[in-house]
C-alpha positions, 0 to 999 in steps of 0.5 A: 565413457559416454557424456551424460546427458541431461534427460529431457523430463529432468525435475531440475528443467521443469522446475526452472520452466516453471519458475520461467512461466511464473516470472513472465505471468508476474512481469506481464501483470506490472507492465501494465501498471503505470506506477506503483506506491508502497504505503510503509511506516517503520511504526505501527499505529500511524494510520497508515492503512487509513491514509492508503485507503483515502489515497486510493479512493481519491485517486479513484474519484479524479477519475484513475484506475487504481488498484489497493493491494493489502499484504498486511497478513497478520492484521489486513484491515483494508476490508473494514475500511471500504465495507468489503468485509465478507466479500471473496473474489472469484478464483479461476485456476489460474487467476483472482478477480479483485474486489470491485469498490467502484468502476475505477478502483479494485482491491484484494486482501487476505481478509477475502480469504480467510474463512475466519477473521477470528483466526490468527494466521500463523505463517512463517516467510515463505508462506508469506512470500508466497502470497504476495507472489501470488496477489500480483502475479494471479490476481487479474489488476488489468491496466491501472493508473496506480497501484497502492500498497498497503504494507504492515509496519516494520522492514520485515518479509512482507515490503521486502518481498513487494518491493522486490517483486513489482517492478520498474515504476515502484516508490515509496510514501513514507507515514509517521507522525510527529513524535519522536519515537515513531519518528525514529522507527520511521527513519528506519524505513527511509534507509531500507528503501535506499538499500533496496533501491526504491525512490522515496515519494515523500514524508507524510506527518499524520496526526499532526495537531488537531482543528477545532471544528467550531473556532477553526484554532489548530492544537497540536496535541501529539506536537508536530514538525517531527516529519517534516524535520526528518524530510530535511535530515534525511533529504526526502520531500515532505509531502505534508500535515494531516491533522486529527479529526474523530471522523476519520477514526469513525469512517474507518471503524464504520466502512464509509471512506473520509475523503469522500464524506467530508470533502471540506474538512481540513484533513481532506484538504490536506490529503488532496494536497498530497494527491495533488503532488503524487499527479505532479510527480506523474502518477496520472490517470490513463485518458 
């Protein structure tokens, strides 16, 4: 009997060249990243996007080229919180442009896409896989500083699949704040990217008290100290306190970037600490 040969048009080999093409598009587009920084929190309502958006755009500000990627599908809010709701990035047939906010900071989201932000999106994994995949491997981030993502809360499809699909220089910044039950579920976080692998950035504790802008006194009206004791239980750098100030919640509802308006304010302060320490730890600009 004759030995059978593989046909040439095989499905099974073009599939695998193309899954080939599609891996060196993806690990040509990270190598021209210099770090990465995934945004998590295993609690939702920390302030996570919020904390994002400042990093990325006061990374932006000391002159870096940053990227933003939003793969929160089912509630992407970085829109809104630059003022770039409604606006839809050109698409070619083999790439994406970001959204330019500044000459040195560019974004993308699924809130460009969706035609109405009314609309619940209803996708089960691989359809989310399939996005992510998509916002790095077609979406044209050129050659940045830092790429910031922006990730839904929870250890779920969506930071498992960045995670996996970034690359070398990946870490992970880590937001919660004080309370004790947020600070349970952000544990959680801590022991999934030491599962995956992914150097932790650090802690950061948002909300942390509150400084009356008349007296300068600090309350802490949800308590404090809760992130920076799971930093010394779970031997993680602590990154530093952002208090509550009402407008940071303004900012965000109104597209105007805190960090940028109020530039004094002692939660402004507390973030450039924590952009201080992401410089020191070798997240520079490209000169």
């Amino acid at each position: 009997m004759k030995d059978l040969k593989m046909a040439s048009g095989c499905p099974g080999q073009k599939n695998r060249g193309k899954q080939e093409e599609k891996n060196a598009k993806l690990h040509g587009r990270m190598s021209r990243i210099k770090n990465k920084l995934v945004v998590m929190s295993g609690k939702g309502g920390v302030g996570k996007s919020t904390l994002a958006a400042n990093l990325a755009v006061g990374l932006s500000l000391r002159g870096c080229q940053v990227g933003l990627l939003d793969v929160d599908v089912h509630g992407p809010s970085i829109p809104r919180l630059l003022s770039l709701s409604g606006e839809k990035p050109h698409a070619d047939h083999d790439h994406l442009e970001p959204i330019s906010w500044s000459r040195n900071l560019w974004v993308m989201s699924l809130g460009f896409l969706i035609p109405d932000d009314n609309e619940a999106v209803i996708w089960r994994g691989p359809v989310k896989m399939g996005l992510i995949r998509q916002f790095l491997q077609d979406v044209s981030w050129g050659d940045l500083d830092c790429l910031i993502v922006d990730c839904p809360p929870g250890t779920g499809d969506e930071p498992l699949t960045v995670l996996q699909m970034l690359g070398d220089n990946t870490r992970a910044l880590i937001v919660t704040t004080p309370q004790a039950v947020a600070v349970d579920d952000v544990r959680r976080s801590i022991s999934f990217c030491r599962d995956m692998n992914t150097p932790i950035l650090g802690i950061v504790e948002n909300m942390s008290g509150f400084v009356c802008h008349k007296c300068g006194e600090h309350l802490d009206i949800f308590n404090s100290g809760g992130g920076e004791a799971l930093a010394r239980e779970t031997g993680t750098d602590f990154l530093g306190r952002i208090p509550i100030d009402p407008e940071i919640v303004r900012s965000g509802d109104e597209g105007y970037i805190y960090v940028k308006t109020h530039p004094e304010s002692p939660s402004t302060q507390s973030i450039n600490s924590i952009l201080d320490r992401m410089t020191l730890e070798q997240l520079v600009c490209r000169q």
